[in-house]
N, C-alpha and C positions, 0 to 999 in steps of 0.2 A: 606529908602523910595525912591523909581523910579517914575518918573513923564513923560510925554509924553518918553517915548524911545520906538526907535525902537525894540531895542533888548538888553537883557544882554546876560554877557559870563561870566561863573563861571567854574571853576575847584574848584578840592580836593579832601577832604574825609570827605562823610557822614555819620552819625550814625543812622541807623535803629534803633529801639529794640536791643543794644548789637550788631548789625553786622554791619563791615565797607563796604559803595558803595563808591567805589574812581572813581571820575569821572576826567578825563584830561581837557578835556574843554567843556562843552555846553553851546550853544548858545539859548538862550530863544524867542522866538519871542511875540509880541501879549503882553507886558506886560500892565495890566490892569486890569478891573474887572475879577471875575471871573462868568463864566460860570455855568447855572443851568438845568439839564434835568431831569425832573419829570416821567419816563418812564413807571408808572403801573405796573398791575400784566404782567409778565412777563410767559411765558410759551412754550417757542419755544428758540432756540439759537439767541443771539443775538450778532451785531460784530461793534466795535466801532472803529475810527483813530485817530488823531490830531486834526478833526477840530471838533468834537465831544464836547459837552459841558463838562467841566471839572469836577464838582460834578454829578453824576448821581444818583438818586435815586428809587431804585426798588421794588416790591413785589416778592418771589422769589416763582413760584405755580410750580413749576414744575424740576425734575435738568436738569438744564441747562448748554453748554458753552459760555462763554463771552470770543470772539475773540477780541484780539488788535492787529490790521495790525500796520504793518511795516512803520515806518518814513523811509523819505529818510535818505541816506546816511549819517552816523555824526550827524544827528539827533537826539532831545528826546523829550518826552514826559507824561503827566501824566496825572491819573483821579485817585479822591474820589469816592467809590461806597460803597452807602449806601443799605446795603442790608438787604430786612425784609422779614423773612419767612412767608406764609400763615398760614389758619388754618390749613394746617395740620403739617407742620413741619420737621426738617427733608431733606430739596431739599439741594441736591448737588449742588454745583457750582464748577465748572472748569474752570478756568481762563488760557488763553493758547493765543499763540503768532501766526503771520499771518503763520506760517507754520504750526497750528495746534500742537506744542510740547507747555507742562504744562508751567505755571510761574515758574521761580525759589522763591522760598517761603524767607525769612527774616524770621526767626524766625519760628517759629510753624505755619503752616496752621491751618485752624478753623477745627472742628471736627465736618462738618457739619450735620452727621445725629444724633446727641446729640440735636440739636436745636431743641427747643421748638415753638410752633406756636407765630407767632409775634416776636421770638427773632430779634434785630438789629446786625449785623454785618456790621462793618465800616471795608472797605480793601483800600489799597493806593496802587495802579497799576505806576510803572516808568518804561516805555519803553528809556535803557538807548544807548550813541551814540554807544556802541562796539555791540547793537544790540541783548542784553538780554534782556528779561522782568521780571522784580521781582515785588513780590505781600509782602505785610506785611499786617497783623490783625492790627488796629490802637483801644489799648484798650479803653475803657472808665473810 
């Protein structure tokens, strides 16, 4: 448990779902509550950074992409993105990094046109310091 700090600094190696992220060193800033953004039905591209609320939670009406810019240098960062298809079902999401190239995926990507209206999909976005972005399915 962290109590007022400015920042942690963590190395190692993470376990995804069965895949290793070995991270060298990141630096954390901001440790604290976390962050909540309720964003609606969604139906246009949307594009999120660092200082973007941590959990995000969506309707997904449309397929869309969800851009995550670029942390500075040595940098990282993360968001929760709770995603609930409309009635109709089905919407694509594209998860992609400030240069527009896909998430590198953990594990299996969702098979989003299988979804069902109102299905939840929980994804866990880590924009890591070597400046990849990986996506993982977080099951239920």
């Amino acid at each position: 448990t962290l109590s007022d700090a400015d920042a942690l600094t963590a190395g190692g190696a993470f376990d995804m779902n069965g895949n290793t992220l070995t991270v060298d060193t990141a630096t954390f800033n901001e440790v604290g509550e976390a962050k909540y953004l309720s964003a609606g039905s969604i139906t246009t591209d949307r594009s999120y950074d660092e200082t973007t609320e941590r959990d995000i939670s969506m309707t997904v009406g449309a397929d869309i992409n969800i851009d995550f810019e670029s942390p500075n240098s040595g940098m990282t960062y993360s968001h929760v993105l709770w995603l609930t298809q409309d009635g109709t079902g089905g919407r694509t999401v594209t998860i992609r990094d400030g240069s527009d190239a896909e998430a590198t995926w953990l594990g299996t990507e969702p098979d989003w046109a299988s979804l069902s209206p109102s299905d939840l999909t929980i994804v866990s976005v880590l924009y890591a310091p070597s400046g990849t972005l990986y996506a993982a399915e977080v099951t239920q």
